[in-house]
Each structure stands twice: as structure tokens, then as C-alpha cells.
C-alpha positions as CSV (number, residue, x, y, z in Angstrom):
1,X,-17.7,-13.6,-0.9
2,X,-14.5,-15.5,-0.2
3,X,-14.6,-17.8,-3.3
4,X,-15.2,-14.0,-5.3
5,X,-12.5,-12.8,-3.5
6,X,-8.8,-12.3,-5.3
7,X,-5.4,-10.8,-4.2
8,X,-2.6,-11.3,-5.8
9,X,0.7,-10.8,-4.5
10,X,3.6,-10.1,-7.2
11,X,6.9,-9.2,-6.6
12,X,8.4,-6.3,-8.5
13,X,11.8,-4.1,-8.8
14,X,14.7,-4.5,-7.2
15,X,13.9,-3.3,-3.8
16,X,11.8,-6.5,-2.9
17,X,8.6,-4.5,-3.3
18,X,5.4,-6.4,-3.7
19,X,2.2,-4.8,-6.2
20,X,-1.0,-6.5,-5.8
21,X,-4.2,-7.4,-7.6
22,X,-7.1,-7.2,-5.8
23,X,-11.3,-7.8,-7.3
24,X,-13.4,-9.5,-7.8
25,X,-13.3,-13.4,-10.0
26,X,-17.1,-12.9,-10.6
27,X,-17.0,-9.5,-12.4
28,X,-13.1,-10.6,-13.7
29,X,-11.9,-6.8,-12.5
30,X,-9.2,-5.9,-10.5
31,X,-7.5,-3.2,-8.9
32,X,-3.8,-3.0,-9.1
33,X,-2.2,-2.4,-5.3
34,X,1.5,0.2,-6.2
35,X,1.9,-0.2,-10.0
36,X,6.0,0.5,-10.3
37,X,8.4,-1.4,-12.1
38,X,7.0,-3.7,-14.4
39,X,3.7,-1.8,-15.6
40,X,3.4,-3.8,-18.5
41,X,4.0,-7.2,-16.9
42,X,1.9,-6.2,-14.9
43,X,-0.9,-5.3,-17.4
44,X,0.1,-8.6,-19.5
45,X,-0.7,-10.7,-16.5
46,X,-4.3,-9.0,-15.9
47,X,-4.9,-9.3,-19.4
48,X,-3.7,-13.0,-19.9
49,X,-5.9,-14.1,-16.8
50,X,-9.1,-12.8,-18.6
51,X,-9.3,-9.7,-15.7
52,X,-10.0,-5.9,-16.7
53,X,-8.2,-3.3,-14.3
54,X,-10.9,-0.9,-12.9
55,X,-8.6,1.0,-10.4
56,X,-5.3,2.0,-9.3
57,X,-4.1,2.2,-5.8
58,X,-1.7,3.6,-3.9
59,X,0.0,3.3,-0.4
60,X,2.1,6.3,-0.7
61,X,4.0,8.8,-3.3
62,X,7.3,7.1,-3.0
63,X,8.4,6.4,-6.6
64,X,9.0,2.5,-5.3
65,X,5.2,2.3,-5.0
66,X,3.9,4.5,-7.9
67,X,7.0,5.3,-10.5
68,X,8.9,8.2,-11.4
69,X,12.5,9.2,-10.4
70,X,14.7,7.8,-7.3
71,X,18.3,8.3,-6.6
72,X,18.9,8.8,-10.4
73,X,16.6,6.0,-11.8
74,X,13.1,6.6,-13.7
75,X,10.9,3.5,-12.5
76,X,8.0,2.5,-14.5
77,X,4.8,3.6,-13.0
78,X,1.4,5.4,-13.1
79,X,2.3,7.4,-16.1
80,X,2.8,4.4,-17.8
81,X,-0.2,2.4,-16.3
82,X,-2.9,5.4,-17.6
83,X,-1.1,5.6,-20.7
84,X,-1.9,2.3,-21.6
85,X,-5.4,1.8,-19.1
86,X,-6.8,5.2,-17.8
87,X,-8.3,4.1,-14.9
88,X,-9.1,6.3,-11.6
89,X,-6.5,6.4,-9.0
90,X,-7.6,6.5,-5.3
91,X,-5.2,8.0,-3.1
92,X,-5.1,9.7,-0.1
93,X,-6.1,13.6,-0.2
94,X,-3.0,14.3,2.3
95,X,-0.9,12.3,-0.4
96,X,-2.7,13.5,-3.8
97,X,-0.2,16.5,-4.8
98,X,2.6,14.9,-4.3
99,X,1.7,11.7,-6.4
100,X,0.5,14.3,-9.1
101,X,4.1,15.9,-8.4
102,X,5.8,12.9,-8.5
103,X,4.1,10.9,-11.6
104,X,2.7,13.8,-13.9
105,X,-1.0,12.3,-13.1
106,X,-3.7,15.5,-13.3
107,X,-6.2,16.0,-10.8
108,X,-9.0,14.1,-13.5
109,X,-7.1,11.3,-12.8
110,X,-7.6,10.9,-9.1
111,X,-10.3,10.3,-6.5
112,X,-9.0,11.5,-3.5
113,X,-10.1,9.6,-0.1
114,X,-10.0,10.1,3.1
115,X,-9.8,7.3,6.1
116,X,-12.8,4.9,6.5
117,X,-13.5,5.5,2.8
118,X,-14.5,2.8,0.4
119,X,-14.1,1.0,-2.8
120,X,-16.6,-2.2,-4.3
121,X,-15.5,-4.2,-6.9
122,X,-18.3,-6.7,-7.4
123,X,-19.1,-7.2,-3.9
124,X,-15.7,-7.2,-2.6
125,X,-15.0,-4.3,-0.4
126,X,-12.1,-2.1,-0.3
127,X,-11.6,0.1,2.9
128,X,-9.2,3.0,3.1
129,X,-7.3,3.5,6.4
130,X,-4.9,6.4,6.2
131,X,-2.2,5.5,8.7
132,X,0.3,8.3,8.4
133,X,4.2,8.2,9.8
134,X,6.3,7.4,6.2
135,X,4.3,10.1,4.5
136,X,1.5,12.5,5.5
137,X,-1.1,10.5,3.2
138,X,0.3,7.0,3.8
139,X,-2.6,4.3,3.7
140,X,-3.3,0.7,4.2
141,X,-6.0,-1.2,2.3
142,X,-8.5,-3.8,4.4
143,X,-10.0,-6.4,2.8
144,X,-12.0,-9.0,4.7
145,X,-9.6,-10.3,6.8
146,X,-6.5,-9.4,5.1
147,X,-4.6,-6.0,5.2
148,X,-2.5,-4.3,2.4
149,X,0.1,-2.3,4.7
150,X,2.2,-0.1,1.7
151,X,5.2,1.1,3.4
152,X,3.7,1.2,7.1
153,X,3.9,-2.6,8.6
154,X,6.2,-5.2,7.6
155,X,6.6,-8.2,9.1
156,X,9.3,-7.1,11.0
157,X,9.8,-3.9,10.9
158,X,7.8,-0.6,9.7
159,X,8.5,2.3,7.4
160,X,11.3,5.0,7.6
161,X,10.0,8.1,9.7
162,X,13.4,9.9,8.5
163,X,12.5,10.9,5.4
164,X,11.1,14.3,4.5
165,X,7.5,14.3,5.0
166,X,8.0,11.3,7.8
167,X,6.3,11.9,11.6
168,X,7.4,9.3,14.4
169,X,4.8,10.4,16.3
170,X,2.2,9.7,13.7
171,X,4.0,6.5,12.7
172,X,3.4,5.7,16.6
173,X,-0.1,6.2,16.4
174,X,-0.7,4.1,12.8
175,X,0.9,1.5,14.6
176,X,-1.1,1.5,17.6
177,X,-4.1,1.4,15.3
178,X,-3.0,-1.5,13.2
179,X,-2.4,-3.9,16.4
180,X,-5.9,-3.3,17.3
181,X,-6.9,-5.1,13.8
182,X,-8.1,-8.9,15.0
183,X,-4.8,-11.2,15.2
184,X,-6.2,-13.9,12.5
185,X,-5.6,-10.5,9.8
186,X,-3.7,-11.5,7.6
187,X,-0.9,-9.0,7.0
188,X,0.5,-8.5,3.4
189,X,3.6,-5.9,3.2
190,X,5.0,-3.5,0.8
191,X,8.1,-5.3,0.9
192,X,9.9,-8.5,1.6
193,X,12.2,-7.2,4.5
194,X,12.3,-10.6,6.2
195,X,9.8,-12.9,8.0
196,X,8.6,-13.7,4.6
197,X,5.6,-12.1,1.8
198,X,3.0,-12.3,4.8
199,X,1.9,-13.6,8.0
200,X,-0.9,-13.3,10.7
201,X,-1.0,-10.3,12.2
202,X,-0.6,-12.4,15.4
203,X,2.9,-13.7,14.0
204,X,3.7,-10.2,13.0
205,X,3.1,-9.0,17.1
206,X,5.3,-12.1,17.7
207,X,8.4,-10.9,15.5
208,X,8.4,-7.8,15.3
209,X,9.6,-5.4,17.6
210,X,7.9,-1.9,17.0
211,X,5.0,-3.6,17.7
212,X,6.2,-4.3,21.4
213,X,6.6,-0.8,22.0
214,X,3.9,-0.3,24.7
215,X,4.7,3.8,24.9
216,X,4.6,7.0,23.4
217,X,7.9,7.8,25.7
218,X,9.5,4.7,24.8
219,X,9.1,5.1,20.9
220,X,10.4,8.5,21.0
221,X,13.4,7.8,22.6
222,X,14.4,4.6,20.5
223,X,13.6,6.8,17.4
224,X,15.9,9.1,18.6
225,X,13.5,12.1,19.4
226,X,14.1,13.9,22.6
């Protein structure tokens, strides 16, 4: 399966965000990983590599990751993408209104999952792990031994839990959760926020330090939380 297997990592925008491809090179589809920014590059490139996209899908409702308006800006994003390639969108239930909110996409465009959930493409698997703490719906995206980690787990550091909608306690447990993954996972971020576009999950425990926080009591106090 690993010579079937493709993920793409692209950077996009200028918040160092990363989208990704990820299907299948015998069945030449792909799903695209937080279309924003550059929808139609991003298309472009699909097309010119002989790929159809089958799927959309998305870490969280932030309009970084799926487009619409931030801080005064419209960004390119899912509107754009299903104008141009209607294809489902698998989100989160916990996150589904507030993508439909935030992009304009209606309800036939989704497929709402929950945690454990799964996606083939060919016969590469896509499993769903919701790991709340930046948003209610946040999720990551496993994929043999590599793990698509939106907005929760960066290489050295993790996502704000001071945004509306954010829960430090939740971002604790998705944490906790994610260190349990076998250290040879290969950990592919949201964002470039330093130690580079990805790294062993046994690096990542190396560098980063919310992943040395070994309590519940010791979280909530260096986030602040009495």
C-alpha cells in the first residue's frame, strides 16, 4: 500500500499554513487536506498531475484552514473549491455548523463524522480522530503511519485554547491521546511554527514542550486556568 500511498504537503497563505493531498496513485484521486488560499493552484496542481479530487477535508472551521473572512480579509476556500469541483466534505459533526456558517457550504455538501470514522480512497485508509481543544470539532487525519494534525500538534507547539469555542481542558486530553500514537508517526502540522514541515512524533516529544506536561494540574496552571 505504501507505493499507492500519496500525501502531499503544500504550503499556502501567508500564515505558514500547509493544505495537503492525500489518495491513492493507483486510482489517481486525491483528497485535499484544508483548501484555503490558493484554491485554484491548488486545483491546477491536481489537475496537471493527472489526479481527480474525490474529497474535501477539514481540520477545523478556522477560515485559515477552509476560507472565508478573518480580521478583514476574504481567503479563498471551500466556496471556491465546490464551485469549481463539488465534492463531499467530511468534517466533524461538532464542527459541521460552523463551517456551513463560516463558508456558505449547505448541509448536501457535507458528511459529517464522528471519531474513529473512516474514509478509502483506493485502498488507502483515512481515519478520523476528533481531538478537540482549538475548536469543539477539531480533528486529525491518520494515515498509515503518518498523522495530519490541523491546528492541534505542531512541532513545537499546539493550537490556541483562547479563542472562542477553545477548551484547555479538552486540548489536554487530545494531547494526551496523540502521544500515545507510536513514536515512528510521522507528524505533519497545520503550520510551519518552527522545527520544520514535519518530524517523528518521537522528535516532536523531544521539542516540544506541551508534550512534557505530565498533569492535568500542571497544564491548567501554565494555561492560566485556576
Amino acid at each position: 500500500m505504501d507505493d499507492e500511498l500519496l500525501i502531499e504537503q503544500i504550503p499556502v497563505g501567508p500564515m505558514q499554513n500547509f493544505a495537503y493531498l492525500i489518495g491513492s496513485r493507483r486510482t489517481r484521486e486525491v483528497a485535499i487536506v484544508d483548501p484555503a488560499w490558493a484554491v485554484g493552484g491548488l486545483l491546477d496542481r491536481i489537475e496537471e498531475q493527472g489526479f481527480t479530487p474525490v474529497a474535501a477535508l477539514i481540520t477545523h472551521y478556522h477560515p485559515d484552514h477552509c476560507g472565508g473572512s478573518m480580521m478583514g480579509q476574504r481567503i479563498e476556500g471551500l466556496a471556491e473549491l465546490l464551485e469549481r469541483s463539488p465534492v463531499k466534505t467530511w468534517v466533524h459533526r461538532e464542527e459541521a455548523d460552523g463551517l456551513r456558517k463560516i463558508t456558505g457550504a449547505s448541509e448536501s455538501d457535507l458528511q459529517r463524522v464522528d471519531s474513529g470514522d473512516t474514509l478509502r480512497i483506493g485502498d488507502i485508509e483515512v481515519q478520523f480522530l476528533h481531538t478537540p481543544g482549538h475548536t469543539p470539532g477539531s480533528q486529525c487525519f491518520r494515515v498509515s503511519n503518518t498523522l495530519v494534525s490541523g491546528d492541534t500538534l505542531f512541532i513545537q507547539g499546539c493550537g490556541r485554547v483562547d479563542l472562542p469555542g477553545s477548551d484547555p481542558d479538552a486540548m489536554y486530553d487530545s494531547l494526551r491521546k496523540l502521544a500515545d500514537l507510536p513514536d515512528d508517526t510521522i507528524l505533519l502540522p497545520g503550520h510551519d511554527y518552527g522545527g520544520g514541515p514535519q518530524a517523528s512524533l518521537q522528535d516532536t516529544k523531544r521539542q516540544n514542550p506541551y508534550l512534557r506536561i505530565s498533569t492535568r494540574e500542571m497544564w491548567r496552571e501554565i494555561m492560566g486556568m485556576r
